[in-house]
C-alpha positions in Angstrom: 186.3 74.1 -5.9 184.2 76.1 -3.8 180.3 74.8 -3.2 177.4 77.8 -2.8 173.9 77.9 -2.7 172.5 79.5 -5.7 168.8 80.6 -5.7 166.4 79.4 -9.0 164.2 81.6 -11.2 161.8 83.7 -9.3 159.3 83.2 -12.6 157.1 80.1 -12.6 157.3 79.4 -16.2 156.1 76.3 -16.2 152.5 78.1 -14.3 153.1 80.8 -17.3 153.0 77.9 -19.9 149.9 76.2 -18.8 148.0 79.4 -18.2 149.0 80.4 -21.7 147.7 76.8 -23.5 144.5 77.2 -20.9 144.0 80.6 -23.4 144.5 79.4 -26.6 141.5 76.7 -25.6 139.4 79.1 -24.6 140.3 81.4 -27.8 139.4 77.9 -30.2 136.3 77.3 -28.4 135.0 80.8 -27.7 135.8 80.8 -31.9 133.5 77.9 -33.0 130.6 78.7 -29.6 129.8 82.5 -31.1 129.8 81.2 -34.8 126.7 79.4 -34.2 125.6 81.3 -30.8 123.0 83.7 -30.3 124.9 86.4 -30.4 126.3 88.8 -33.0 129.2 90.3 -30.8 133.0 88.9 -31.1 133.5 87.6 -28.1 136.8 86.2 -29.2 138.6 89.3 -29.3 137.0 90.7 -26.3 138.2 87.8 -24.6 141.6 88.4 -25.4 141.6 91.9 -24.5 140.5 90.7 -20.6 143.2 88.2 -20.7 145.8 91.2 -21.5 144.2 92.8 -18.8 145.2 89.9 -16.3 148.4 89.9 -17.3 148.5 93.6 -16.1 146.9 92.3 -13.2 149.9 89.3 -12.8 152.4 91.8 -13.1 151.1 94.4 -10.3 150.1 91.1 -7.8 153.7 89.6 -8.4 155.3 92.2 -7.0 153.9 92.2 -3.4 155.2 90.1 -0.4 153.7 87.9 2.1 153.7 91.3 4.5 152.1 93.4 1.9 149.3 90.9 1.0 148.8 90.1 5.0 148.2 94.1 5.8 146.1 94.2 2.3 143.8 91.0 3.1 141.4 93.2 5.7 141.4 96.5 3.4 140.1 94.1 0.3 137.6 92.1 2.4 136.3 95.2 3.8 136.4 97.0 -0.2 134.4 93.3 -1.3 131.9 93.4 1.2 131.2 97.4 1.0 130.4 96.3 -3.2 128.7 93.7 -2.4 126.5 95.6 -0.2 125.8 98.3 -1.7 124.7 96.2 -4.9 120.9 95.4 -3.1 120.4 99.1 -2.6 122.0 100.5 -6.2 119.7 101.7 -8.9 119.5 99.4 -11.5 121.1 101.7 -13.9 124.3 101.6 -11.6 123.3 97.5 -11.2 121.0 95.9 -13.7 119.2 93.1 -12.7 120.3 90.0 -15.3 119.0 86.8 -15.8 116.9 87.5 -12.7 120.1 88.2 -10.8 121.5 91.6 -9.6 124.7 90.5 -9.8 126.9 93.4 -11.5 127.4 96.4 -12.1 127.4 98.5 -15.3 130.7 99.9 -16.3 131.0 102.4 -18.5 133.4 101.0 -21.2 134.0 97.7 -20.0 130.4 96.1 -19.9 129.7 94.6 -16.6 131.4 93.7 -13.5 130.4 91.1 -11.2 132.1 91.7 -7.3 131.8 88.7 -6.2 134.2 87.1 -9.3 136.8 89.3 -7.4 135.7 88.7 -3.3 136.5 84.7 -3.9 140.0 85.5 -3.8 139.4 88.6 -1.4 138.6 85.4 1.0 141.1 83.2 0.3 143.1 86.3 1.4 141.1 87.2 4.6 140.9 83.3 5.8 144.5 82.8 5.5 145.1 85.9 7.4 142.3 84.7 10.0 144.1 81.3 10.2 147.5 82.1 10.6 146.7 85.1 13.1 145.1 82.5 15.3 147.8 80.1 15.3 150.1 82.9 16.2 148.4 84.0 19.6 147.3 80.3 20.4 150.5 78.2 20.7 148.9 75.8 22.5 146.0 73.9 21.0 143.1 73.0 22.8 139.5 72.1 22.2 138.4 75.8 22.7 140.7 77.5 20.3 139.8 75.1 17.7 136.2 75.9 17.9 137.2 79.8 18.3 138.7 79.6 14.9 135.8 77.3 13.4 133.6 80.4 14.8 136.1 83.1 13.0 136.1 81.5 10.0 132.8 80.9 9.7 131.9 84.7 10.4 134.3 85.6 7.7 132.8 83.2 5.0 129.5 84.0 6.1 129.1 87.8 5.8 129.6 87.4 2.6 128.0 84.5 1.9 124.4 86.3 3.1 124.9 89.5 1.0 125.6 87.0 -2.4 122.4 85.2 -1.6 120.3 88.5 -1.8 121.0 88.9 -5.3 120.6 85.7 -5.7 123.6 83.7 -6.6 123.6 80.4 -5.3 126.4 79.5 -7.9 128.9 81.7 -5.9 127.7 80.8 -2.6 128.8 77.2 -3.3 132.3 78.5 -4.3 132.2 80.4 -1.2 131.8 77.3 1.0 134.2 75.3 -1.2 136.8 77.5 -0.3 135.8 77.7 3.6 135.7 74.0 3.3 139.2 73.3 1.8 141.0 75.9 4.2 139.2 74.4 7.0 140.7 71.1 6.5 144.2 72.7 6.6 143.4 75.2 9.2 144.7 72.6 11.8 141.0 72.0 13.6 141.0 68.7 14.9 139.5 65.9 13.5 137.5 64.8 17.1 135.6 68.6 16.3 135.1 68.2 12.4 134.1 64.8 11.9 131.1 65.7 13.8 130.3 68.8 12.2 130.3 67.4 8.5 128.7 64.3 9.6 125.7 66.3 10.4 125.9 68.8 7.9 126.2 65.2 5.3 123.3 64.0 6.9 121.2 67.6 6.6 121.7 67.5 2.9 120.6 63.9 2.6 117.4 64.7 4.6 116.5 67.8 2.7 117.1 65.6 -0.6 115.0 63.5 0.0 112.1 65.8 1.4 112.8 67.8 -2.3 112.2 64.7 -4.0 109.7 62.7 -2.0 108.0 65.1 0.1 107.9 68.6 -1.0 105.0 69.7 0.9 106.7 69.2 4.0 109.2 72.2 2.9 106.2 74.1 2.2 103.9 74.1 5.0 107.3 74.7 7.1 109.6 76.9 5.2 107.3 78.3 2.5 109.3 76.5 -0.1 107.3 76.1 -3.5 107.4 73.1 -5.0 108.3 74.7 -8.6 111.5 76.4 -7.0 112.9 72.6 -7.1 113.0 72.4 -10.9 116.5 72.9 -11.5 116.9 69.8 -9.2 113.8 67.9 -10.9 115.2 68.4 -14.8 118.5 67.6 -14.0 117.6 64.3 -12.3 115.1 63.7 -15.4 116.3 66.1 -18.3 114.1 64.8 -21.0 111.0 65.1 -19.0 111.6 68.6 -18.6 113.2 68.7 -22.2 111.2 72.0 -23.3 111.6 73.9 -20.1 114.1 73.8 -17.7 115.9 70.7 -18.6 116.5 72.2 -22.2 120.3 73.0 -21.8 121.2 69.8 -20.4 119.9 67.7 -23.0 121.4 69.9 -26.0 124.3 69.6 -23.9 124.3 66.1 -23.5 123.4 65.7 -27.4 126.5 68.1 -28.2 129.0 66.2 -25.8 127.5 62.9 -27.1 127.7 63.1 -30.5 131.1 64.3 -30.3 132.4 60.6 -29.7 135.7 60.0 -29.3 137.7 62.5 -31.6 135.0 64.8 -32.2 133.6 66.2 -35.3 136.2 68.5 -36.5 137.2 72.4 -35.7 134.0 74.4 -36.5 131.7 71.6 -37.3 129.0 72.1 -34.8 125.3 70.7 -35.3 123.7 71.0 -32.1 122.6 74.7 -31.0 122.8 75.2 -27.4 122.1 78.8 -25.5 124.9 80.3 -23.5 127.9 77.9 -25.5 130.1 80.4 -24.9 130.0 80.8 -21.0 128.6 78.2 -19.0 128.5 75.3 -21.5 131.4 75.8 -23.2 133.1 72.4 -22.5 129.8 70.9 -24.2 131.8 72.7 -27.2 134.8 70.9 -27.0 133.2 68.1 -26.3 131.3 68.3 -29.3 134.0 69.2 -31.8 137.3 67.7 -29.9 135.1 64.4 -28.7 136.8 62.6 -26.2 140.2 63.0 -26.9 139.8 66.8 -26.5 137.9 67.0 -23.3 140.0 64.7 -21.5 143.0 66.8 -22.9 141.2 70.4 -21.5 140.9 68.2 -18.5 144.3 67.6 -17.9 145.8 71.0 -18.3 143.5 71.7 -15.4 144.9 68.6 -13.6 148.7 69.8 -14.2 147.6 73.6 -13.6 146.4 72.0 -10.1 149.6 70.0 -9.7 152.2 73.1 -10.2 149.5 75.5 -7.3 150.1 72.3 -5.2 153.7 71.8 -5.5 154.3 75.8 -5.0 152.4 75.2 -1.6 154.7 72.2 -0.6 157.7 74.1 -1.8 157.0 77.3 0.0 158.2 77.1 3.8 155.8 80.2 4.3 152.2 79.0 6.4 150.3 82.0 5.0 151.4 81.5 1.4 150.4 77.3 1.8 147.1 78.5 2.9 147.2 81.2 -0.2 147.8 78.1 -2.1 144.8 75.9 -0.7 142.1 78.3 -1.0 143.0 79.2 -5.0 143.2 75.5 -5.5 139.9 75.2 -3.7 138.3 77.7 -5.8 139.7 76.2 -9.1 138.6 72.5 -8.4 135.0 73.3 -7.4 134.7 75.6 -10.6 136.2 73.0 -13.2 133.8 69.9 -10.7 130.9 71.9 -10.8 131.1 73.4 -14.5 132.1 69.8 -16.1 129.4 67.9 -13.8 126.5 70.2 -15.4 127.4 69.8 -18.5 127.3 66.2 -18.4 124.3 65.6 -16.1 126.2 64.6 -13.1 125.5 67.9 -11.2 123.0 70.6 -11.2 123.3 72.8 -13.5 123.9 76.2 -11.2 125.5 78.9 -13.8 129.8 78.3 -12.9 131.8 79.3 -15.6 134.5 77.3 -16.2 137.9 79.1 -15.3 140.1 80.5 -18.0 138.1 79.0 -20.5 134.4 80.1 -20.5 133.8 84.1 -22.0 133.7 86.6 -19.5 135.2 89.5 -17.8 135.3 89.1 -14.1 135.3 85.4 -14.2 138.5 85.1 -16.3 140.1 88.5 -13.5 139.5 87.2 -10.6 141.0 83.7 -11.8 143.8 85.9 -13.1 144.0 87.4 -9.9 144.2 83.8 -8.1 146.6 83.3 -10.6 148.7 86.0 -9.7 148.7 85.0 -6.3 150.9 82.2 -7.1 153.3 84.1 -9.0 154.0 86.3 -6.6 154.2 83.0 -4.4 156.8 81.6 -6.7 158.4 85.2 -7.4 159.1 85.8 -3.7 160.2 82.3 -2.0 163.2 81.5 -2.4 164.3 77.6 -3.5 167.7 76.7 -2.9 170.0 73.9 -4.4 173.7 72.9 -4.2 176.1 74.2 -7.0 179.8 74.1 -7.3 182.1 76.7 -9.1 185.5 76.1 -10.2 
């Protein structure tokens, strides 16, 4: 009996299966949001087609290393930042302005395209290639490299950060700094440095909370704020005053989820209309026709799709693929946080989509394109175990 060590699958089926039950909720609840949405277009099917084209993107993404991604990180950063630049000085018949926004651009064929839906994982590749370059030439920790790479990062994060916020997309910003965030905390900075930094940046949010809600003129004799630029903060804090306005959406939502209960009213059997079901409220769908039972289930298929991304990170003995790992499941848990909290009133309401499952082309890519990250993780690590062969 001879013993060998024989490597396992290179697929992650188990990723594969919980990607593919993440579609089929968003195929049921897409189905029932257009049927009673304000839209005559089948979104359903054009959903589908986007998710074919992820695959496509899966199975041109799985095939590159750790090397090729490292040498590929700068050339997409520099591609992200050159579309989102040039997307304040486009015509608006190369980049309509929508919803206030000039956020895409018009493709011929496919509808729209929004660049920043593809530069969130753009950064999670050019941070992990920031990170890991900097532990490489600095062996030796000291106070001053740790603030060096606080500095690097922060440049990184923030050049793209500032062109976002010209469109404006405050939405994106906030996934931006959720990623920044979560590969800071891994980045090895030390604790003495950080503590310091997110107390005050803890403490700068409190204060300009409370000057938002208490004293608003202070904001704008000294920053020119208006005080009706605060209404999304104002109606989600007391929807039903702002019921007929900007508060609408979150109270139908809240109605929708509500009266949902606990097992929901049934497949198709929706009686509360509510704008935009089928992109950023579409867990007030489920909620409404799937109650409880349903929503905690599309919950937990996020949980385990979280759960498999962390254990490939673990498993992986490869730093820049961990830190691959981190910033996709950084990106992933603000989105599903932030979407879920709207909906429900914890949150303001701020326009995330909720990945895999809200309609939309570049939203449901560029988590495709996470995704595919982590195959190709998976696909080129190899995992080792005892066998024996008679």
């Amino acid at each position: 009996m001879t013993t060998k060590h024989q490597p396992t699958s290179k697929v992650d089926y188990n990723l594969a299966f919980i990607v593919f039950l993440l579609f089929l909720a968003s195929c049921i609840a897409i189905y029932s949001a257009q049927s009673t949405g304000q839209y005559g277009e089948n979104f359903l099917l054009k959903q589908i087609v986007w998710y074919g084209i992820g695959i496509v993107i899966i199975a041109v993404v799985i095939t590159f290393d750790s090397d090729q991604l490292k040498k590929l990180s700068w050339y997409v950063y520099g591609l992200g930042l050159f579309l989102l630049g040039f997307l304040i000085v486009a015509p608006t018949s190369i980049a309509p302005v929508i919803n206030g926004a000039k956020s895409w651009y018009k493709v011929p064929g496919m509808g729209s395209l929004q660049p920043s839906e593809f530069f969130k994982v753009f950064l999670i590749l050019a941070l992990s290639r920031v990170i890991i370059d900097h532990h490489e030439k600095n062996a030796m920790k000291t106070v001053q490299t740790d603030l060096w790479l606080l500095v690097k990062i922060g440049l990184v994060t923030g050049a793209p950060l500032f062109l976002v916020m010209q469109q404006p997309d405050l939405g994106t910003s906030m996934v931006f700094l959720a990623i920044m965030l979560g590969m800071i905390f891994i980045s090895g900075v030390s604790w003495k440095i950080l503590a310091p930094i997110f107390g005050f940046g803890i403490s700068a949010i409190s204060v300009i909370f409370y000057l938002v809600l208490w004293k608003p003129d202070i904001l704008e004799k000294y920053l020119g704020v208006k005080e009706y630029q605060f209404g999304r903060i104002y109606s989600w804090l007391d929807p039903y005053n702002y019921s007929s306005t900007t508060g609408y959406q979150l109270t139908r939502s809240l109605l929708a989820i509500g009266s949902g209960e606990t097992s929901g009213k049934g497949f198709g059997t929706r009686e509360v209309y509510l704008p935009e079901s089928h992109t950023d409220f579409i867990f007030s769908v489920v909620g409404e026709e799937f109650g409880f039972i349903g929503a905690s289930i599309l919950i937990s298929l996020f949980f385990l799709l979280i759960y498999q991304i962390t254990k490939i990170g673990i498993e992986t003995k490869n730093d820049y693929y961990t830190y691959i790992c981190v910033g996709v499941i950084s990106m992933i848990t603000f989105h599903v946080f932030q979407n879920i909290g709207m909906t429900i009133g914890l949150l303001p309401i701020t326009g995330i989509p909720l990945p895999f499952i809200s309609y939309g082309g570049s939203s449901l890519m560029g988590n495709m394109l996470a995704v595919s990250l982590i195959f190709s993780i998976r696909y080129h690590y190899k995992k080792y175990m005892f066998a024996s062969e008679e």
